[in-house]
C-alpha positions as CSV (number, residue, x, y, z in Angstrom):
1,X,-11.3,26.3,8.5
2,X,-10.8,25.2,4.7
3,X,-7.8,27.0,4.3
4,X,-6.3,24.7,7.0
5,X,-7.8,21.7,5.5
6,X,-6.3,22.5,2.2
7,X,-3.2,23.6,3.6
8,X,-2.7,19.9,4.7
9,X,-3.9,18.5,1.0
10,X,-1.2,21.0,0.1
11,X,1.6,19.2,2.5
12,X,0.6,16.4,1.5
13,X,1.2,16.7,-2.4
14,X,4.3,18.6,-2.4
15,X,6.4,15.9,-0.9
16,X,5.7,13.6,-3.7
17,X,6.0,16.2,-6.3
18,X,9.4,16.4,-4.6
19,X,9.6,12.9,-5.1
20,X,8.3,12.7,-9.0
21,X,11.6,14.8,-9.9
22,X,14.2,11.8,-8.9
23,X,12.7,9.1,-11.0
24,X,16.5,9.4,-12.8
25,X,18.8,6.4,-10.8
26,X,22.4,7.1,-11.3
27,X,23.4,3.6,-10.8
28,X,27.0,4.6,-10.6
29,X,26.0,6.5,-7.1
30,X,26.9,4.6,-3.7
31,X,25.5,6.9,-1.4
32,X,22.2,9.2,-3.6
33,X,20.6,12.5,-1.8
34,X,17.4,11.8,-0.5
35,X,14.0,12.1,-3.5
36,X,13.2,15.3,-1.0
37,X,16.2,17.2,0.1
38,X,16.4,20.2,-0.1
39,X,19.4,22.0,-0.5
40,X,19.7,23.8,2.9
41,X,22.7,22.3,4.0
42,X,24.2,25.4,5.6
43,X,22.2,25.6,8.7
44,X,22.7,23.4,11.7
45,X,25.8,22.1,10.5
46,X,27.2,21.8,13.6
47,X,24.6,20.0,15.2
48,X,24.0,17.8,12.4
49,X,27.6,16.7,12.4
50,X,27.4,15.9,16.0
51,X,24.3,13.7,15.4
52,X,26.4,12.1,12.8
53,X,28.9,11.4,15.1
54,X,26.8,10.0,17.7
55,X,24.9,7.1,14.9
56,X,28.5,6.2,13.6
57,X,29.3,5.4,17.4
58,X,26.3,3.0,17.6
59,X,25.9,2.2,13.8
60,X,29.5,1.4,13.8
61,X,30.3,-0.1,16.9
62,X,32.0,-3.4,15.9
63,X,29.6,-5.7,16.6
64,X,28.0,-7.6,13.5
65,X,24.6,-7.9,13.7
66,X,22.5,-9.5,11.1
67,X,18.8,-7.0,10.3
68,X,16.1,-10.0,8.8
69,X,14.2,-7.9,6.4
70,X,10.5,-9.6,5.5
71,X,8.2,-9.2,2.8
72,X,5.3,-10.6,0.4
73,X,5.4,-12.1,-2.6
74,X,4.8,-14.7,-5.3
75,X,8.3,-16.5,-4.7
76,X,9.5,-17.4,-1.3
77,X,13.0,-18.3,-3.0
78,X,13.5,-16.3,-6.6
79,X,17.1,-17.6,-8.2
80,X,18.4,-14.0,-7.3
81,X,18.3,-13.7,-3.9
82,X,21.2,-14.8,-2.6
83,X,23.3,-11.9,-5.1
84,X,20.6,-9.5,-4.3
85,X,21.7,-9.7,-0.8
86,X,25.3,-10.1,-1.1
87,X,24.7,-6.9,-3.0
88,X,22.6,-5.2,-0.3
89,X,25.5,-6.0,2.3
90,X,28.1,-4.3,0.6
91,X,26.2,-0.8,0.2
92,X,25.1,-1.3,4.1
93,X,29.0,-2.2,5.1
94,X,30.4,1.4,4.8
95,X,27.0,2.7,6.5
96,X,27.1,-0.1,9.9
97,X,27.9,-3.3,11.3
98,X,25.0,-5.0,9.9
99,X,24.0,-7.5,7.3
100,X,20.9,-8.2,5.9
101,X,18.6,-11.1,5.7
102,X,16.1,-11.3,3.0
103,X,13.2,-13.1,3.2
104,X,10.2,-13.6,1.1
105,X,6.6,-15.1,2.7
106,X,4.2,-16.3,0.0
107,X,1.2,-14.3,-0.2
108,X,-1.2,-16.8,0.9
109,X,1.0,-17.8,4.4
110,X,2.1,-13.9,5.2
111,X,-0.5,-12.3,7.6
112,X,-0.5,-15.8,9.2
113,X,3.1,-16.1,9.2
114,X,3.7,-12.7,10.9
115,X,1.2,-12.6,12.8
116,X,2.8,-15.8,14.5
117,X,6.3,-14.6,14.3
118,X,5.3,-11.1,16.6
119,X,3.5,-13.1,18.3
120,X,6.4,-16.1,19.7
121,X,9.0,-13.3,19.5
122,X,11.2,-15.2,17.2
123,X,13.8,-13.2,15.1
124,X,12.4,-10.4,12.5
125,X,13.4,-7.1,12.6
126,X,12.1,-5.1,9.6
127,X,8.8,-5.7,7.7
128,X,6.0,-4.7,5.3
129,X,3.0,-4.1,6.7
130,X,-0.3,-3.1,5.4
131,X,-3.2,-3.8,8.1
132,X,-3.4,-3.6,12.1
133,X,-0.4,-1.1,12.5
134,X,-1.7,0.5,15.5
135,X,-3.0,-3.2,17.5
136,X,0.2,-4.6,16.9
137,X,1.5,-1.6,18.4
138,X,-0.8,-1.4,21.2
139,X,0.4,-5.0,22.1
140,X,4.2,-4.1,21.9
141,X,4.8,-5.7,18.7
142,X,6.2,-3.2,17.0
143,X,9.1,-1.0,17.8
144,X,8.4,2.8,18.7
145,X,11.3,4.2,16.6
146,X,9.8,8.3,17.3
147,X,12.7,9.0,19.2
148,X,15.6,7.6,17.0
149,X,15.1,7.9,13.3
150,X,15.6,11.4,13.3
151,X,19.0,10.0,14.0
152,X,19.4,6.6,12.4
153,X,17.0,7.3,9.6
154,X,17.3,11.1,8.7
155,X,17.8,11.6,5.1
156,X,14.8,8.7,4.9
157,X,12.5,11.0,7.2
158,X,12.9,14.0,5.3
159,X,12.2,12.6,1.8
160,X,9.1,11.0,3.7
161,X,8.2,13.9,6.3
162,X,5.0,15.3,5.3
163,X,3.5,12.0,5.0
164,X,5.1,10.6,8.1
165,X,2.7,13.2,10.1
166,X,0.2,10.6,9.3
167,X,1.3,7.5,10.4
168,X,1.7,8.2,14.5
169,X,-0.8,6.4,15.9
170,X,-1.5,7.3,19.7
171,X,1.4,9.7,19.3
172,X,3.9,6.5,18.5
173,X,6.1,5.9,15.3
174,X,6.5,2.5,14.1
175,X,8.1,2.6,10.6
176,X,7.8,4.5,7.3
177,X,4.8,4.6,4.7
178,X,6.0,3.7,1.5
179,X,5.6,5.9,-2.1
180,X,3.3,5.0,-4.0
181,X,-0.1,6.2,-5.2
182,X,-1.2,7.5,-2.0
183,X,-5.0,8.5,-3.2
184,X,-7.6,5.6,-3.4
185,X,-8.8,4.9,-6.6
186,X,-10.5,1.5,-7.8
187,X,-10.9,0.4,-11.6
188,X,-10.9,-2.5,-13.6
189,X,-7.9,-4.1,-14.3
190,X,-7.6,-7.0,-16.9
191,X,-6.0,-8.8,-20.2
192,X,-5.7,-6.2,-22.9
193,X,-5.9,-9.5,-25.5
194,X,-9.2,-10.4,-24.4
195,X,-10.9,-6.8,-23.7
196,X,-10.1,-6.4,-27.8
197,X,-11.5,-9.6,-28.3
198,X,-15.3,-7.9,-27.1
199,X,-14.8,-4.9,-29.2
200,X,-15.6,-2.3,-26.5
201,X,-12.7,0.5,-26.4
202,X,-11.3,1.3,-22.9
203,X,-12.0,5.1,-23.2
204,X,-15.8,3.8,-23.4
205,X,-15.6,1.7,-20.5
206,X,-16.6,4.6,-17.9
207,X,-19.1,3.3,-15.2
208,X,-19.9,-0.3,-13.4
209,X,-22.3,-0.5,-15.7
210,X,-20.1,-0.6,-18.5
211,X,-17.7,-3.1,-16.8
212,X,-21.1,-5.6,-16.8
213,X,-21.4,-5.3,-20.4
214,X,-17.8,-5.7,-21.3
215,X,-18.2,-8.8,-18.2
216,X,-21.3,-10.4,-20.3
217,X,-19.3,-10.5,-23.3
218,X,-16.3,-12.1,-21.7
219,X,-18.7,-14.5,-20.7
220,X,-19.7,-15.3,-24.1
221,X,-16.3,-15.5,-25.5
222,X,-15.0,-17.5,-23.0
223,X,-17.3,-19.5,-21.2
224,X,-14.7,-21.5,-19.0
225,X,-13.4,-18.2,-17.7
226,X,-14.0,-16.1,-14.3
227,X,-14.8,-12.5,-15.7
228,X,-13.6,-11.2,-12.2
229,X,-11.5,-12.8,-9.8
230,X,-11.4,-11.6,-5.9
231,X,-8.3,-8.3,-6.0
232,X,-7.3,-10.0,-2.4
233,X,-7.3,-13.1,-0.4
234,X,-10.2,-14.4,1.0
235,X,-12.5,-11.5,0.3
236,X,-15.5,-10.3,-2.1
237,X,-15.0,-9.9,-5.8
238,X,-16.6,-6.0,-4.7
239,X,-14.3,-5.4,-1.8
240,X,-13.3,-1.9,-3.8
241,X,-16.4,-1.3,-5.1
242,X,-17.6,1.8,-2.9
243,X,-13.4,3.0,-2.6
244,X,-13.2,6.5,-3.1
245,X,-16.8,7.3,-1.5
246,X,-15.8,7.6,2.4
247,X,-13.1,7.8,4.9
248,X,-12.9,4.6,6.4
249,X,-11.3,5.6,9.7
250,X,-11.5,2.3,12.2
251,X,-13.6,-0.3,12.0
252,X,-15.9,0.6,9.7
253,X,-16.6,4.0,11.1
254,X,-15.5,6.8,8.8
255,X,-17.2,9.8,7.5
256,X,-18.8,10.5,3.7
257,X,-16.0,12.0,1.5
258,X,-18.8,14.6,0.2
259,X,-19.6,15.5,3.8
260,X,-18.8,19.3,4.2
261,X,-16.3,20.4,7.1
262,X,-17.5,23.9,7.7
263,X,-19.8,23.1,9.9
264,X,-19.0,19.7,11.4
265,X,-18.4,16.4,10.3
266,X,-21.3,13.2,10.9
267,X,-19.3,10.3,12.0
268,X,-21.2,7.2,10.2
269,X,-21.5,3.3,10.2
270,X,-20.3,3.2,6.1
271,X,-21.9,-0.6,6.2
272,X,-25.0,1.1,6.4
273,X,-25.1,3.8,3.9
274,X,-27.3,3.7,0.4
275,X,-23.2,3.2,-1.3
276,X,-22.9,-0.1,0.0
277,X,-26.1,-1.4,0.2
278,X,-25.9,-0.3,-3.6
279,X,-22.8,-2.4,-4.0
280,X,-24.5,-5.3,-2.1
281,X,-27.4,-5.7,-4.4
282,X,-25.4,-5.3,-7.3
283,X,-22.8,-7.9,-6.0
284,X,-25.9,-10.6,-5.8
285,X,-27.2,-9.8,-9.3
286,X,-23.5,-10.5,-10.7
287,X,-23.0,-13.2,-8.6
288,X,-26.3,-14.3,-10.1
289,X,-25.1,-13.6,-13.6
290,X,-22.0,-16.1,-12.8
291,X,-19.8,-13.1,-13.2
292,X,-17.6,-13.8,-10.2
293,X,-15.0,-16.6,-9.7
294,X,-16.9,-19.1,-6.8
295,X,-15.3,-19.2,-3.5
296,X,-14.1,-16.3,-4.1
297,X,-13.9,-15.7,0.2
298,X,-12.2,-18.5,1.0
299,X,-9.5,-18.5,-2.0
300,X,-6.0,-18.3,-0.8
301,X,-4.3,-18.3,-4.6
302,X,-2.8,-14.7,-5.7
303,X,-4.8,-12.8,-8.2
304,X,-1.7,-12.8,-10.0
305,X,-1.5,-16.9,-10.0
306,X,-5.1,-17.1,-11.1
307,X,-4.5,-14.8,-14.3
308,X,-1.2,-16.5,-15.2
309,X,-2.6,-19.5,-14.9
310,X,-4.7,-18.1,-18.2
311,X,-8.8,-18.9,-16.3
312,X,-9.4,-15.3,-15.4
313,X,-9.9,-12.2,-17.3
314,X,-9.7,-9.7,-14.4
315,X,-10.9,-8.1,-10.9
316,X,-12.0,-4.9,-9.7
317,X,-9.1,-3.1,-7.5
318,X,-6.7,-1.0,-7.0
319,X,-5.9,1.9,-9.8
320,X,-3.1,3.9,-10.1
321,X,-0.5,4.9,-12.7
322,X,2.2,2.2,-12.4
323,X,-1.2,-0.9,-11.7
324,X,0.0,-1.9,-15.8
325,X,3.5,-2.4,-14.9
326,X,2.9,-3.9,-12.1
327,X,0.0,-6.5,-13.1
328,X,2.0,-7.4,-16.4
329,X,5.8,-8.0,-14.5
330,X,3.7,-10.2,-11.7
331,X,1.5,-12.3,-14.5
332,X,3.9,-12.1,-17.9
333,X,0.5,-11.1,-19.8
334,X,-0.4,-7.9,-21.3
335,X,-2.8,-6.0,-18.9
336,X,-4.7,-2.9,-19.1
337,X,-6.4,-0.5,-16.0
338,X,-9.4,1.3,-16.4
339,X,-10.5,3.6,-13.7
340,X,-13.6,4.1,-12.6
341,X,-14.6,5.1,-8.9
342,X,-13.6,8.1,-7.6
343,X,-10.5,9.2,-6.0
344,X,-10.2,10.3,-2.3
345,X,-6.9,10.7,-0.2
346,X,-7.2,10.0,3.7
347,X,-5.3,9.4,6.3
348,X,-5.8,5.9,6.1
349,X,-4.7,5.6,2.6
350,X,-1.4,7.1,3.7
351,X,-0.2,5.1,6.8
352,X,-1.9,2.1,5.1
353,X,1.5,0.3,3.9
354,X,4.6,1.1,6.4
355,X,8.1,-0.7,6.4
356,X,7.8,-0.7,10.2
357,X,10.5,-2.4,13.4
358,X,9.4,-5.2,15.1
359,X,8.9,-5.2,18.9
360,X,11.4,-8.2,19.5
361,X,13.9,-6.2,16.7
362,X,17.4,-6.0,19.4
363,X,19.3,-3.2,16.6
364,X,16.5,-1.0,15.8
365,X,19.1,2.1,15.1
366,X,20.8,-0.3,12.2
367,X,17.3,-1.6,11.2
368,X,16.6,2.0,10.8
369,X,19.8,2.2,9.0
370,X,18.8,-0.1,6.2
371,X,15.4,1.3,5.8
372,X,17.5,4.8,5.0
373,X,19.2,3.0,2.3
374,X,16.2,1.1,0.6
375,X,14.6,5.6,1.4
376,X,17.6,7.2,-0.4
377,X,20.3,5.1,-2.1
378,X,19.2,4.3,-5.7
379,X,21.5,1.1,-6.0
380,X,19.9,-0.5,-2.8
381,X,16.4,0.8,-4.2
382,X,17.4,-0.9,-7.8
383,X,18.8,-3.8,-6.1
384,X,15.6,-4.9,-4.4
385,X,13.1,-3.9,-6.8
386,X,14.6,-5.1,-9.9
387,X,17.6,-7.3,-9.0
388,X,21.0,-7.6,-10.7
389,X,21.4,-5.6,-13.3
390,X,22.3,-7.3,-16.8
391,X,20.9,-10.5,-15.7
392,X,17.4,-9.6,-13.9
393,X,16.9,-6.2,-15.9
394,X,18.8,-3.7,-17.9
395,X,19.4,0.3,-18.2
396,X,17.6,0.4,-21.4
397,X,17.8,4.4,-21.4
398,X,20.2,6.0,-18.9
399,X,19.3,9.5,-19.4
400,X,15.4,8.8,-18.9
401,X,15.9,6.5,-16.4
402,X,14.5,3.5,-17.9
403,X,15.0,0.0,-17.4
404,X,13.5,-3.2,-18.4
405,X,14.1,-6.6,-19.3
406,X,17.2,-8.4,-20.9
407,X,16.6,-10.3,-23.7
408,X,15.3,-13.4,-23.1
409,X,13.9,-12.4,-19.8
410,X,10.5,-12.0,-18.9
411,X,7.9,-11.9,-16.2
412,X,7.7,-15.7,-16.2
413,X,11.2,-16.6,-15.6
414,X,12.8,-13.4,-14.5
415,X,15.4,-13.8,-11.1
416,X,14.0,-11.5,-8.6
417,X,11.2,-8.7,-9.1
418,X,9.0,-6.5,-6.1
419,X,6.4,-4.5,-7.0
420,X,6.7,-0.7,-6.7
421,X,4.0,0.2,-4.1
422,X,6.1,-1.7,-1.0
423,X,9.4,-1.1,-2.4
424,X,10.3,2.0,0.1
425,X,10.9,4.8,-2.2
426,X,11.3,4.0,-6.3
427,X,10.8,7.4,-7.1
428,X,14.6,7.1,-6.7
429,X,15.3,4.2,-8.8
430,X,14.6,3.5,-12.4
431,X,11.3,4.0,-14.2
432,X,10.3,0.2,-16.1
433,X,10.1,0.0,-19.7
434,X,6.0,-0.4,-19.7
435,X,5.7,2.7,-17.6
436,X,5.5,6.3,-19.2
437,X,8.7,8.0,-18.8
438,X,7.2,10.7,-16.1
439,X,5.6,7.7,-14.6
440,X,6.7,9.5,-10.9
441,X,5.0,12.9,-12.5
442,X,2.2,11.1,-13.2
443,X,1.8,9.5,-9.2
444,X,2.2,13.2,-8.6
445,X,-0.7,14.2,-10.5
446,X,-2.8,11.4,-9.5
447,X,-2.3,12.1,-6.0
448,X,-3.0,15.5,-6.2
449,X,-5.6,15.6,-7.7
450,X,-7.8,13.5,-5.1
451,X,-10.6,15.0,-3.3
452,X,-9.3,15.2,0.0
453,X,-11.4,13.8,3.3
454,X,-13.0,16.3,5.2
455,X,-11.1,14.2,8.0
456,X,-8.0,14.5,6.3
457,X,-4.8,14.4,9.4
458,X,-6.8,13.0,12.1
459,X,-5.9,10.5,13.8
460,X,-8.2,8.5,15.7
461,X,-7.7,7.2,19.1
462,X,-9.4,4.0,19.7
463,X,-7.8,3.1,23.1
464,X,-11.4,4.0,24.8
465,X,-13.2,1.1,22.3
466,X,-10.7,-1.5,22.0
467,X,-12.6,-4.2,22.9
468,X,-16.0,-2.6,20.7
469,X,-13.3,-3.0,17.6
470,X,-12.7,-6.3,18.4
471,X,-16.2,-7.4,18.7
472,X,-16.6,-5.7,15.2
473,X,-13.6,-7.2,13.8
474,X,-14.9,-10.9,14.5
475,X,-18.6,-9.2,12.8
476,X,-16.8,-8.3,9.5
477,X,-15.5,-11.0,9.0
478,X,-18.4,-13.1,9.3
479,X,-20.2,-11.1,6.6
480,X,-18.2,-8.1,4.8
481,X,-16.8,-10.3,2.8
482,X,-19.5,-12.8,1.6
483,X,-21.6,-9.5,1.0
484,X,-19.3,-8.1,-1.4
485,X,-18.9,-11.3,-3.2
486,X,-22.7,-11.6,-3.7
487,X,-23.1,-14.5,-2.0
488,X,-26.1,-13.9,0.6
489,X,-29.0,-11.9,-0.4
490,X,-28.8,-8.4,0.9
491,X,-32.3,-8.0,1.5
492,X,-31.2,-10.4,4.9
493,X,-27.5,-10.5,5.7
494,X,-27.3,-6.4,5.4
495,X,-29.7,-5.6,8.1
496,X,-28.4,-9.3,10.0
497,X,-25.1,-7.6,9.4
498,X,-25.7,-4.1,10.6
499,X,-27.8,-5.6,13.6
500,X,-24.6,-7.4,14.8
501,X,-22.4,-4.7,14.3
502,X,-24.8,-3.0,16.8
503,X,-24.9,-5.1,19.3
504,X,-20.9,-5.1,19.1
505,X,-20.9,-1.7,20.0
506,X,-20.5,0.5,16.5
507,X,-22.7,3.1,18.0
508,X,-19.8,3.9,20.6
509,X,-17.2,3.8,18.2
510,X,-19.0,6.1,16.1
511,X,-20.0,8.4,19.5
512,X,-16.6,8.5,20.9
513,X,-14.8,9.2,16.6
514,X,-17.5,12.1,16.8
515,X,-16.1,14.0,19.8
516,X,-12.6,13.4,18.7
517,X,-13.4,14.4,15.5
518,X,-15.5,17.5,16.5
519,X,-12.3,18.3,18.9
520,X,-10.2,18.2,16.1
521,X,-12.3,20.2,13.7
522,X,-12.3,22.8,16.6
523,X,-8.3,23.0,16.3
524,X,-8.2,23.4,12.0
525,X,-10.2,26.4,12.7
């Protein structure tokens, strides 16, 4: 029974040590192997040249057909877009009758905006996604590509494979999870100028309890300043405060990451656990203390904005190697990460983030097409991470695989710039300047060693409690997210919250994950 579990821990890390060894971009390269192939080209030839044959007839079929590619950020219309995408199109012309159209949703407006746009059927194809894969694909929103990207997207499914096992939900395929630190960590992430300013080294700063003290002395320094600013939209200032302790499976149902497999799993409401009522009562005292930013839940500005704008020191979120480089490119300010919660890898942390097809998509096979490019062509990868080179970034070591800004350049008034964790595959392209040179090794090593869920590969099948996850999605968001900021006293919203959650039907989800989960226990053994 371990040995199986571990054996898929095992799957799971080799592909992105695979990965961590094509960090070099040969920029020169129109057409790069993908980050995890092989070498076995000698088998199958015949059939694989016949599969070939049969995408050329439909990738290359004459007909022109334009593939709207859609994303999140900071700038809905950075100066480089238009070359970005003239560039894009001639790498894609050679591989199909297609030509892409970029565009950017501000971060504030994007689950809105796509939410609307799957929902009227109006023109999108390709996406980033990172919450409510499997609804949206319940309601025929998204595009079951299962059947074709063996075909359309091959080179892309292989460098991805191990991790695509866990990103079918209900036995459909909607898209690709992209690379990226795949184990959830959560730390504290903040200006390096003012952390020096308190005097308190990072390698001290070990435990929430010495985040408050370094937060009290902020304080001090800077009275005008939030200490900690929400990581997301509209939610707590503690949303990441209990990551690493459970598997968060659906809906709030998970299982305790120190729960033992070898005899069973206990399926378990995580809102009502010691963690988070821990994390509550803490979130109150800080909130208390002034330590948060105020309407914190109802803000719709990008961390990001909020620290460039200069009235923020930091927030409590994501860690992972590359958080530096990507916090100081999306604020122009120096930033540091300190870790500090543990790290688990899940399921859920793996088919999190997809580049997925949308349902109204009418080319999925040359959707799929472009996605193989963004998967396994390091001048497409380049190209819509960093932009044109010599005016949005430079090779500022070939051999390493480094690039960086051009003089003159910087996070402020750069052309074009995506952050690394939706950007596909950037193993393949270049490493940035502020990153250590095995920056991809050190994904590697930060994914492999997470302590793995006892639930790790399971796949839940909520299409017996649809309507109990709605019920619990409308709950959540009446109180998750003022309970993580502090702003209601646990000692009443916790139970008020738990109480609701029951009477919206947690106990069957949690009954019905139970027997899946026991059933799928049954078959690791």
């Amino acid at each position: 029974m371990k040995k199986k579990l571990i054996t898929l821990l095992l799957a799971a890390s080799m592909i992105v040590s695979t990965l961590s060894g094509c960090g070099n971009s040969s920029s020169g390269s129109g057409s790069d192997k993908p980050a995890a192939e092989t070498g076995n080209e000698t088998g199958n030839e015949t059939g694989t040249a016949e599969a070939a044959d049969a995408a050329d007839s439909v990738l290359k079929d004459g007909d022109m057909a334009e593939i709207l590619m859609i994303w999140p950020g900071s700038n809905a219309s950075p100066a480089s877009m238009q070359e970005v995408e003239d560039a894009m199109n001639e790498i894609i012309a050679p591989v199909a009758d297609a030509k892409v159209k970029l565009q950017i949703i501000e971060w504030g407006a994007y689950g809105d905006q796509i939410n609307l746009m799957l929902s009227s059927g109006e023109k999108m194809d390709i996406f980033m996604q990172s919450d409510g894969i499997r609804e949206e694909g319940q309601r025929g929103q998204l595009y079951d590509v299962s059947d074709m990207i063996k075909t359309y997207a091959p080179e892309a499914y292989q460098a991805m494979e191990r991790y695509i096992d866990a990103c079918y939900f209900d036995g459909a395929l909607y898209g690709l999870p992209s690379y990226r630190d795949m184990a959830a960590q959560a730390g504290l992430v903040c200006r390096k100028d003012i952390l020096d300013e308190t005097g308190i080294k990072e390698e001290d700063i070990k435990t929430m309890d010495d985040v408050e003290k370094v937060l009290s002395q902020v304080q001090k320094l800077h009275p005008g300043m939030y200490p900690l600013i929400p990581s997301d939209l509209t939610s707590g200032c503690f949303l990441n405060y209990v990551k690493g302790q459970f598997d968060e499976i659906a809906a709030g149902v998970g299982v305790d990451m120190k729960d033992d497999p070898s005899d069973g799993v206990t399926i378990i409401n995580t809102y009502d656990t010691e963690q988070y009522k821990k994390m509550a009562e803490a979130a109150y005292e800080w909130n208390k203390k002034g330590y948060f930013m105020p309407d914190s839940t109802t803000n719709t500005t990008p961390r990001q904005d909020i620290l460039k704008a200069g009235n923020a020191f930091g927030y409590f979120g994501n860690y992972h190697p590359g958080i530096v480089t990507q916090e100081t490119m999306n604020t122009g300010l120096e930033i540091t990460a300190i870790p500090i919660t543990e790290k688990s890898l899940s399921t859920e942390s793996v088919n999190f983030i997809e580049w997925v097809i949308a349902g109204q998509c009418e080319h999925p096979e040359k959707a799929l097409a472009v996605l193989n490019l963004l998967y396994t062509n390091s001048d497409f990868q380049n190209l819509f991470r960093y932009g044109i080179e010599g005016k949005d970034y430079v090779v500022k070591d070939e051999a390493k695989g480094i690039a960086g800004y051009p003089e003159g350049v910087t996070g402020d008034n750069v052309g074009w710039g995506n952050e690394m964790w939706f950007s596909g595959n950037a193993s393949i392209g270049y490493a940035w300047e502020t990153d250590p040179e095995d920056v991809f090794a050190k994904y590697t090593e930060f994914n492999d060693t997470a302590k793995l869920s006892p639930l790790y590969g399971f796949i839940f099948d909520t299409s017996k409690v649809k309507n109990e996850i709605t019920a619990i999605s409308n709950v959540k968001g009446k109180y998750k997210a003022i309970i993580e900021n502090g702003d209601a006293d646990p000692a009443e919203s916790l139970p008020a919250f738990n109480e609701e959650l029951k009477a919206a039907g947690i106990d069957n989800v949690i009954s019905e994950m139970q027997a899946q989960a026991d059933a799928w226990l049954a078959e690791q053994k």
